[in-house]
Structures are given as C-alpha cells and as structure tokens.
N, C-alpha and C positions, 0 to 999 in steps of 0.2 A: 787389919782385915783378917777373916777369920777363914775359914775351909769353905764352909758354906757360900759364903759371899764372892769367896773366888770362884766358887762353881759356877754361880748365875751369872758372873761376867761373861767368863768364857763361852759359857751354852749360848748367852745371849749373840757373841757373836762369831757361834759357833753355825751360824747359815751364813752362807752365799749371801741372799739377799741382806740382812742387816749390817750383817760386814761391809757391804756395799752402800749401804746409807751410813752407816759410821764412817767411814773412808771419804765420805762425800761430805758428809757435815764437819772430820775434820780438816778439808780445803776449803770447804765457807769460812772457817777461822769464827771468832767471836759473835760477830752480827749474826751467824748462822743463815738459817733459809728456811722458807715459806715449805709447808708439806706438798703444795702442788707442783711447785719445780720439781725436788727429791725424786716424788712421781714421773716424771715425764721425764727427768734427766735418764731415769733409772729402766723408766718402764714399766711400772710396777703399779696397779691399779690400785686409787685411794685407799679402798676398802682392804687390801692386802698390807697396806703401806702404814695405815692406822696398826694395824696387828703389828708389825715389826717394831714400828716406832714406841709403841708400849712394853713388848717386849726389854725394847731396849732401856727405855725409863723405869722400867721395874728394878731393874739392873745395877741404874745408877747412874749407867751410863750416857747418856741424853737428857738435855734437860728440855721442857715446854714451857712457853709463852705466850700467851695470847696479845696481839696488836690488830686492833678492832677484830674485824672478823676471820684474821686469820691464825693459824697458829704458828710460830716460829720456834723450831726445831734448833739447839745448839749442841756440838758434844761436849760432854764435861771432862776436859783436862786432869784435874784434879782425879776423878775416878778411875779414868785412863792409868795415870804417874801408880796409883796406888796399885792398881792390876798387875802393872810390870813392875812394882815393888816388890809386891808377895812373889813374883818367881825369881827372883834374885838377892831377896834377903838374905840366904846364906850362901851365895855367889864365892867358892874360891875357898871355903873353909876347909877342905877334905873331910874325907869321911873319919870316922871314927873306928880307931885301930881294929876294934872287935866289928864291925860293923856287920859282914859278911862273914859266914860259916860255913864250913861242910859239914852237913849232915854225915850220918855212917852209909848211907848208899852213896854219899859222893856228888849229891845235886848242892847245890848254891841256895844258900836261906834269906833273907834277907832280913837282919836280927836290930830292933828296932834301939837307938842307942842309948 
C-alpha cells in the first residue's frame, strides 16, 4: 500500500457518518446488509447513504453486490488488515540515531533517515 492509498482510507473513514456504516457493515460480518437497513439503522437518507457508501468503495473499503433489486453492501476485511498494516509496519523499530537534530537556534528538525 502506498501513501496515497492510505490517504483515501482514512479520509474515507474519516466522517462520522461512514465510520458508522463501516462499523456497521463490520457487525453484519460476511453476508453483509441491504443499503435500506444501513439507512434506517443509521438514519441516514438513501440519497446521503449512496454518497457515503461510494465513498467508501472508492476507497476500497466496502465492497457491492447486486441480489435482484437490491444492493448488498459488505466491508472488505482484507483492505481493512492492509490499512492497519501500513501504520504498523515499522511498529517497534526505533528511530534512527541521527534521526532528530538541533538546529543552531535550538528547535527540533525532523531529519529524514
């Protein structure tokens, strides 16, 4: 995963609201849920609900399904695992001796390793 990609995770569930159908689609577990529960559980009118859920599929993070005329909403695990990958991939290494410097005024640099 790259910088980028970790940006639009997080943005994506970087609202209230989507966080809140993320959090809800991952208690549906697998089978996932229809967008009109998500709605009504949430409160959240279709037409708002559509924006979020795209949102969130843009992202990665939610996957669609059509079963006849509905659509079924799941979250993707997998994209999830990779999100809280990238912040802990170097979980515990310390930093790197030189890492931080003082400048000659005396402020703190943050000097890239």
């Amino acid at each position: 995963m790259d910088e980028t990609e970790a940006v639009r995770g997080f943005s994506a569930l970087g609202n209230a609201s989507r966080l809140a159908i993320f959090r809800l689609l991952v208690r549906a577990g697998q089978d996932g849920s229809p967008t009109g529960p998500i709605g009504r559980e949430l409160g959240i009118p279709l037409s708002t609900l559509s924006h979020h859920l795209d949102c969130l599929s843009r992202a990665g993070l939610v996957d669609q399904r059509k079963s006849g005329r509905e659509v079924i909403c799941t979250a993707n695990y997998n994209a999830l695992q990779t999100l809280t990958n990238y912040l802990t991939e170097k979980c515990c290494e310390g930093l790197h001796e030189k890492a931080f410097e003082a400048d000659r005024a005396g402020t703190l640099e943050l000097i890239d390793p």
